[in-house]
Chimera marker file (.cmm) of the C-alpha trace (Angstrom):
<marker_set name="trace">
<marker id="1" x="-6.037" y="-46.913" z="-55.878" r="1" g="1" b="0" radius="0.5"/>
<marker id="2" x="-5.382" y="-47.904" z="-59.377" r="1" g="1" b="0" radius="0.5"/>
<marker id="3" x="-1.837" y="-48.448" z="-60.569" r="1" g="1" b="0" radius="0.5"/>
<marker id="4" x="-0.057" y="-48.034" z="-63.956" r="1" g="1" b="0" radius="0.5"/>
<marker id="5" x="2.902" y="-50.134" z="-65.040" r="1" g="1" b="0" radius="0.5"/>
<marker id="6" x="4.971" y="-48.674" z="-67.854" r="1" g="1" b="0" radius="0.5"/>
<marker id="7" x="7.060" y="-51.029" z="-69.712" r="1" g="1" b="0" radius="0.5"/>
<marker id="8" x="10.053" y="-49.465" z="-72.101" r="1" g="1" b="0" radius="0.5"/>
<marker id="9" x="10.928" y="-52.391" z="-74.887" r="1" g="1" b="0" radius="0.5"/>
<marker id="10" x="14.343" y="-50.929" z="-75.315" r="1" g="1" b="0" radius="0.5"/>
<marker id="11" x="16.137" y="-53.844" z="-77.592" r="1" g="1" b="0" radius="0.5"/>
<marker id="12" x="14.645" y="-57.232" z="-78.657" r="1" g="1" b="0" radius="0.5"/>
<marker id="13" x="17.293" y="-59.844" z="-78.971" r="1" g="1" b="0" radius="0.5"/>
<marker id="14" x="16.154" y="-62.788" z="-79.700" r="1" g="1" b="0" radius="0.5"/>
<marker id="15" x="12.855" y="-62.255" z="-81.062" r="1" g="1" b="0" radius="0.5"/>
<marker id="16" x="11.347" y="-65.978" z="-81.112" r="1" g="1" b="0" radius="0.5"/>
<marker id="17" x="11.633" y="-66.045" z="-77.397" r="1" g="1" b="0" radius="0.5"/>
<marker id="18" x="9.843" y="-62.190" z="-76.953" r="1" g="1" b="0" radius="0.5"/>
<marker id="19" x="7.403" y="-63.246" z="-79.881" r="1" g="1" b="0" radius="0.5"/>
<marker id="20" x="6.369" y="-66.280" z="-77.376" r="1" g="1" b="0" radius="0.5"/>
<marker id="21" x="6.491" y="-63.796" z="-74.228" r="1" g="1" b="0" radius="0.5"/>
<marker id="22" x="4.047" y="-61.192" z="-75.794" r="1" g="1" b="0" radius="0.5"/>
<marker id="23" x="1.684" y="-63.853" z="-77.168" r="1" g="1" b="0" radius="0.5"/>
<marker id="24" x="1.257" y="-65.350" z="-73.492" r="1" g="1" b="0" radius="0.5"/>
<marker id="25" x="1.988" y="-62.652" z="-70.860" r="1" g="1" b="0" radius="0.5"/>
<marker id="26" x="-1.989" y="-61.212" z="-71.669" r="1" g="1" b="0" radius="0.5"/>
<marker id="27" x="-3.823" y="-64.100" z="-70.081" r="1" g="1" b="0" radius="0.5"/>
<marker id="28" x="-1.642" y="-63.563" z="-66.776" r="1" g="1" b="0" radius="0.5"/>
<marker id="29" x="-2.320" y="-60.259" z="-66.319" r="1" g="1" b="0" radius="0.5"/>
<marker id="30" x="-5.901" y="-60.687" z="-67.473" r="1" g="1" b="0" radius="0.5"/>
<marker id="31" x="-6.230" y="-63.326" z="-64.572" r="1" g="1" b="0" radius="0.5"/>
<marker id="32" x="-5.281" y="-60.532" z="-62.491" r="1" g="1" b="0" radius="0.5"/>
<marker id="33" x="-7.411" y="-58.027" z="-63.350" r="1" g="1" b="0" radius="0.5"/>
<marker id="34" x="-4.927" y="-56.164" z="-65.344" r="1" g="1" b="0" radius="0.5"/>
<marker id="35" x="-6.084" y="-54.195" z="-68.229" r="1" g="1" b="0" radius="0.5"/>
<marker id="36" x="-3.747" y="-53.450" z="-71.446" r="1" g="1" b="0" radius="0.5"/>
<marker id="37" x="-4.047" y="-49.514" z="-71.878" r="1" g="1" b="0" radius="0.5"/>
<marker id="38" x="-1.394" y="-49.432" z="-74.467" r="1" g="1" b="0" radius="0.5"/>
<marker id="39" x="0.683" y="-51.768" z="-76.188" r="1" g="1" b="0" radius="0.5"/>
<marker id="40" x="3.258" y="-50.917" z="-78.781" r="1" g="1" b="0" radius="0.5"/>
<marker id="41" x="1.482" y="-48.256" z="-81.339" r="1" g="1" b="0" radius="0.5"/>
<marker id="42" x="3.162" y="-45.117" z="-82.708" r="1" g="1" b="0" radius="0.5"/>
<marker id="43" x="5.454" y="-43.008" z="-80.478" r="1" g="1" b="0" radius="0.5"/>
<marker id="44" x="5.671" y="-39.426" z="-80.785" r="1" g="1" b="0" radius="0.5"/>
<marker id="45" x="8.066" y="-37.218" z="-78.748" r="1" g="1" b="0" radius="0.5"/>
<marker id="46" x="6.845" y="-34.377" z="-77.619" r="1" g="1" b="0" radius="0.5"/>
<marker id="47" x="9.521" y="-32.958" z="-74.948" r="1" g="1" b="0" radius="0.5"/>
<marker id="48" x="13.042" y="-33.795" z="-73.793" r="1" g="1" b="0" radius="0.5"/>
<marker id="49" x="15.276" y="-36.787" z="-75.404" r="1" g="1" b="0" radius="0.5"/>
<marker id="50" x="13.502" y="-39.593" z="-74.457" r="1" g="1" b="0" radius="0.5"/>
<marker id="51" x="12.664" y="-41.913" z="-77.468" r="1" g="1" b="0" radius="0.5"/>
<marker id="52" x="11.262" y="-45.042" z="-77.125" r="1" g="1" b="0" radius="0.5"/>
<marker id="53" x="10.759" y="-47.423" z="-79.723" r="1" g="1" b="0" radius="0.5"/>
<marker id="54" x="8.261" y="-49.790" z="-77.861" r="1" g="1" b="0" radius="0.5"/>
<marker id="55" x="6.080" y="-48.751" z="-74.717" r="1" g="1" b="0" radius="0.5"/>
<marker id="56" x="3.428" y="-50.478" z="-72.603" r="1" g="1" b="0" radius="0.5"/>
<marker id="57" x="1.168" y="-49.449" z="-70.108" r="1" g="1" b="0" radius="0.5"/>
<marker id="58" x="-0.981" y="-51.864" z="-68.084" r="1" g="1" b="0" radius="0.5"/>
<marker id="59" x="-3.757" y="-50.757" z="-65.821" r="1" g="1" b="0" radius="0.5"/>
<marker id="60" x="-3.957" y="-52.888" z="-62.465" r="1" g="1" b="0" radius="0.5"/>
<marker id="61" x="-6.737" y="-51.811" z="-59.617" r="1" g="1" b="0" radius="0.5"/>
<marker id="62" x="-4.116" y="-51.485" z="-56.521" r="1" g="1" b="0" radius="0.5"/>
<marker id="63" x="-0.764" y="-52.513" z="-56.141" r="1" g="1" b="0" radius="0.5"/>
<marker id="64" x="-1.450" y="-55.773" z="-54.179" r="1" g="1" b="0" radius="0.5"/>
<marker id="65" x="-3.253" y="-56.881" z="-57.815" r="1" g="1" b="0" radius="0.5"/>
<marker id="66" x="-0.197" y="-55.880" z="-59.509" r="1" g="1" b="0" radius="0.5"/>
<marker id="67" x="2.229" y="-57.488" z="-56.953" r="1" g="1" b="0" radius="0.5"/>
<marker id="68" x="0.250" y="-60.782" z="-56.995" r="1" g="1" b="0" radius="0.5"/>
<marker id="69" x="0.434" y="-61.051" z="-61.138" r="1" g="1" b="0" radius="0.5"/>
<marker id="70" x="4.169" y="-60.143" z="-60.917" r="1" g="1" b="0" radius="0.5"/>
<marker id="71" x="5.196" y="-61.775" z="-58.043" r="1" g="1" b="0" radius="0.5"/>
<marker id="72" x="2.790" y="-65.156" z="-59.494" r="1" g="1" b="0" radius="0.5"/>
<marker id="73" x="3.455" y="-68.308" z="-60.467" r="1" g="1" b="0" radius="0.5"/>
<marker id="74" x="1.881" y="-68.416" z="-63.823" r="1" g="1" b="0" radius="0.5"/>
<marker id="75" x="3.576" y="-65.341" z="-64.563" r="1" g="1" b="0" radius="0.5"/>
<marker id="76" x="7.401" y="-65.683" z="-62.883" r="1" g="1" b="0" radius="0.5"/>
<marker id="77" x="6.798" y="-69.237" z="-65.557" r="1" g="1" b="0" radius="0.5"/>
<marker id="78" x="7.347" y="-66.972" z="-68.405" r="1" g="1" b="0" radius="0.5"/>
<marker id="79" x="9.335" y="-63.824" z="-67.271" r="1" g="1" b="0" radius="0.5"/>
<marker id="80" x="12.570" y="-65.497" z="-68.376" r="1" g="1" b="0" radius="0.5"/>
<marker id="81" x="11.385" y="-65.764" z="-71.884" r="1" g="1" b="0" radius="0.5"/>
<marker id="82" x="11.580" y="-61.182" z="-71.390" r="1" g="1" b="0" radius="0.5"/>
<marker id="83" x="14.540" y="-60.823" z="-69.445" r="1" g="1" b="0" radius="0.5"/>
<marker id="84" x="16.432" y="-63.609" z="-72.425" r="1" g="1" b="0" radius="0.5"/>
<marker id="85" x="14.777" y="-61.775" z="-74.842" r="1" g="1" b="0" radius="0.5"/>
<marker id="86" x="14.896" y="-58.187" z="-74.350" r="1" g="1" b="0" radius="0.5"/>
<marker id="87" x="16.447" y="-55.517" z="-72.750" r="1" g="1" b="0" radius="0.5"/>
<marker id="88" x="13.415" y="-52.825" z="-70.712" r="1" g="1" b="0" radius="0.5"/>
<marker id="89" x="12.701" y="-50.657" z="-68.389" r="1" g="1" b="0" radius="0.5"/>
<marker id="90" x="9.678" y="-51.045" z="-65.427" r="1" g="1" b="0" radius="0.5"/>
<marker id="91" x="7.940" y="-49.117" z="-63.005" r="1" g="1" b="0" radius="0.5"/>
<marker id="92" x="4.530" y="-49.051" z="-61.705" r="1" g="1" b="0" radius="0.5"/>
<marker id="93" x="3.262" y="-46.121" z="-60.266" r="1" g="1" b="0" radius="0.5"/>
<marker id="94" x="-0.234" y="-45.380" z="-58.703" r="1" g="1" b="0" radius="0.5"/>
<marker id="95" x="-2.729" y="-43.032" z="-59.831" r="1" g="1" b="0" radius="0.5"/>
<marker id="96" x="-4.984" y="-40.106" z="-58.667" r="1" g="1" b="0" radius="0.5"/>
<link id1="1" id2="2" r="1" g="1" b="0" radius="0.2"/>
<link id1="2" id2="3" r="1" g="1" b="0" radius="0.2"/>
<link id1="3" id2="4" r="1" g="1" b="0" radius="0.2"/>
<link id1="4" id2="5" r="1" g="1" b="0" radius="0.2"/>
<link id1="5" id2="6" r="1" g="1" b="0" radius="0.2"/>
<link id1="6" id2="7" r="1" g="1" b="0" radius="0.2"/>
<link id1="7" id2="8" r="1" g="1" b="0" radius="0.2"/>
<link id1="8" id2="9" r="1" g="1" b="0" radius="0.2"/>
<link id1="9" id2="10" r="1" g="1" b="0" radius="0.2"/>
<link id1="10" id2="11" r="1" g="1" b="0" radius="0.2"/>
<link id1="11" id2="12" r="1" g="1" b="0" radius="0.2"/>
<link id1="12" id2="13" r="1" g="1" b="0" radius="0.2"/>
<link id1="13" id2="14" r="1" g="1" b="0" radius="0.2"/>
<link id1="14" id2="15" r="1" g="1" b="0" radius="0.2"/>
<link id1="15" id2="16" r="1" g="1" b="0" radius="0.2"/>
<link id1="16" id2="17" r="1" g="1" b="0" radius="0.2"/>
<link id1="17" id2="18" r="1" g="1" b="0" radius="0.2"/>
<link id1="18" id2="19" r="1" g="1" b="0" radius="0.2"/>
<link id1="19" id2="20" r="1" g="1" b="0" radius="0.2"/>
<link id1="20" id2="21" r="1" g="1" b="0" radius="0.2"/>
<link id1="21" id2="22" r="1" g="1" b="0" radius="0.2"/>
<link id1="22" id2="23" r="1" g="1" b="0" radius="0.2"/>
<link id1="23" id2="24" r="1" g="1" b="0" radius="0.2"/>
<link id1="24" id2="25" r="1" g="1" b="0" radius="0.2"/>
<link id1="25" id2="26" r="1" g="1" b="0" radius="0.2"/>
<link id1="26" id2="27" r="1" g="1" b="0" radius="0.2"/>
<link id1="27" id2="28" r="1" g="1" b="0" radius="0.2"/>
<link id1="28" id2="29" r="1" g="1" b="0" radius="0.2"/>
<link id1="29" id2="30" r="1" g="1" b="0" radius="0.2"/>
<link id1="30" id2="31" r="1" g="1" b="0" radius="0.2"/>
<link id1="31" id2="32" r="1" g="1" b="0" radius="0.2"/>
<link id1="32" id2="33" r="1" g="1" b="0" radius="0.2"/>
<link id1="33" id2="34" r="1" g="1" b="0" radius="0.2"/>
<link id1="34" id2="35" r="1" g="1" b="0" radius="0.2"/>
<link id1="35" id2="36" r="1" g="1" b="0" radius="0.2"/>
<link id1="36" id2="37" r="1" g="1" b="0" radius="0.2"/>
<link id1="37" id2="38" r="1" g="1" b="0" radius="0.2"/>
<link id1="38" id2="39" r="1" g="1" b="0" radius="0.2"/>
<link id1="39" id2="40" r="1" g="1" b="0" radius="0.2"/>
<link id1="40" id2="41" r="1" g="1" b="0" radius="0.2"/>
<link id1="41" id2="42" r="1" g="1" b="0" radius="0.2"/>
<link id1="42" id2="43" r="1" g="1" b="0" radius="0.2"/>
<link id1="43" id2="44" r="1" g="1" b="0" radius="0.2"/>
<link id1="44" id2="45" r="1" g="1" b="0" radius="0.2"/>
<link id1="45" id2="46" r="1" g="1" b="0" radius="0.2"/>
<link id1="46" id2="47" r="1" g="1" b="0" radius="0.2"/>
<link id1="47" id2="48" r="1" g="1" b="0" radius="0.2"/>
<link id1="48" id2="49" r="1" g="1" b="0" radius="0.2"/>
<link id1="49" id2="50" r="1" g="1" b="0" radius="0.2"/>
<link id1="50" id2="51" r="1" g="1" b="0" radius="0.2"/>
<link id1="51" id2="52" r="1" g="1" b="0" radius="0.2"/>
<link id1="52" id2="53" r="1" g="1" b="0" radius="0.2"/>
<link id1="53" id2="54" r="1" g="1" b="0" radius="0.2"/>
<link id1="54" id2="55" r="1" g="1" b="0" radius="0.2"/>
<link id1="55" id2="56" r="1" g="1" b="0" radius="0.2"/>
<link id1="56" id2="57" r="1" g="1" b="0" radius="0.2"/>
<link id1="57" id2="58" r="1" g="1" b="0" radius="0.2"/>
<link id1="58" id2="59" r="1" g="1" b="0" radius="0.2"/>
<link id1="59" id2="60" r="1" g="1" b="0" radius="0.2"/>
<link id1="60" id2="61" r="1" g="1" b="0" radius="0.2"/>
<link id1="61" id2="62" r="1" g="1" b="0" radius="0.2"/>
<link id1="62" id2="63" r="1" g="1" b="0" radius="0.2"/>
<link id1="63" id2="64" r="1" g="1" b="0" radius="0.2"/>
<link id1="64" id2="65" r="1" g="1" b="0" radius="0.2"/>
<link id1="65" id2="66" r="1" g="1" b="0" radius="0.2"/>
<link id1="66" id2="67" r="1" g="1" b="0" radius="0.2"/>
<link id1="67" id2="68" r="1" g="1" b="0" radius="0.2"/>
<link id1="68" id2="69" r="1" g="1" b="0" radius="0.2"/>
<link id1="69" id2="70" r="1" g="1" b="0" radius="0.2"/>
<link id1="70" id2="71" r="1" g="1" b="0" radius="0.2"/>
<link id1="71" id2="72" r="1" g="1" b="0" radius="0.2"/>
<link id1="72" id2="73" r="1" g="1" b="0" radius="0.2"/>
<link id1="73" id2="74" r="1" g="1" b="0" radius="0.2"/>
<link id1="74" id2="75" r="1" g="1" b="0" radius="0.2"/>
<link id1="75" id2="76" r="1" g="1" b="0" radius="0.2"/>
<link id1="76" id2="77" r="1" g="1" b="0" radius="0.2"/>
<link id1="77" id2="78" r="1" g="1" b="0" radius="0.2"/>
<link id1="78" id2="79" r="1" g="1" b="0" radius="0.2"/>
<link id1="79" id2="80" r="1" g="1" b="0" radius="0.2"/>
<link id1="80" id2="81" r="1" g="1" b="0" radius="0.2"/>
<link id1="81" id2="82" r="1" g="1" b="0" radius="0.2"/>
<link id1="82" id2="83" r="1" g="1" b="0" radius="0.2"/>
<link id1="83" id2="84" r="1" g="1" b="0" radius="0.2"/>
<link id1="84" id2="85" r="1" g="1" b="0" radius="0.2"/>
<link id1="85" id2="86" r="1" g="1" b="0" radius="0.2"/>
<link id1="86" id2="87" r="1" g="1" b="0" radius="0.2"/>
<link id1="87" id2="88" r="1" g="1" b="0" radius="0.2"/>
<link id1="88" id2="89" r="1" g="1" b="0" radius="0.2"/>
<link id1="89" id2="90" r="1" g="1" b="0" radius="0.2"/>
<link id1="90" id2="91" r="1" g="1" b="0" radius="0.2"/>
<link id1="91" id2="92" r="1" g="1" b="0" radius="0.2"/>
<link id1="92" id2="93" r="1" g="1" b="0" radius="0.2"/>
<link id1="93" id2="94" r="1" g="1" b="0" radius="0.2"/>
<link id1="94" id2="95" r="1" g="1" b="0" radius="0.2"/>
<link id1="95" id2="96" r="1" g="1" b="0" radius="0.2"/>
</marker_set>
């Protein structure tokens, strides 16, 4: 079953180091088998108070693929150039 992570980009704070992170995280979770769905664009708020400024979604086929990129070496290399550079949100959650 296919699973969807949804990344909030709350507050960048040092943006040379999240510059770097977005430039290289896409070949890790290509390796994976991940597939970018949507990445940054225009947010409009439709319901409720929730407003993001940046969102992500990434498509992975199961939740083993997602938990190998995450949990990979190639990608645990980089994460501390995201959690230095911005403050987000995560969760993955499957499909139907």
């Amino acid at each position: 079953m296919a699973v969807y992570m949804i990344v909030e980009a709350r507050e960048v704070i040092d943006s040379r180091k999240y510059s770097e992170y977005i430039q290289r995280v896409p070949r890790t979770i290509e390796r994976f088998g991940g597939e970018y769905l949507a990445r940054g664009g225009k947010i409009k708020v439709v319901s409720g108070d929730w407003n993001p400024t940046r969102l992500i979604i990434v498509k992975f086929e199961s939740m083993d693929k997602f938990n190998a990129w995450w949990n990979s070496s190639e990608y645990r290399a980089i994460a501390p150039l995201r959690e230095q550079s911005a403050k987000t949100n995560a969760i993955v959650l499957e499909g139907i």
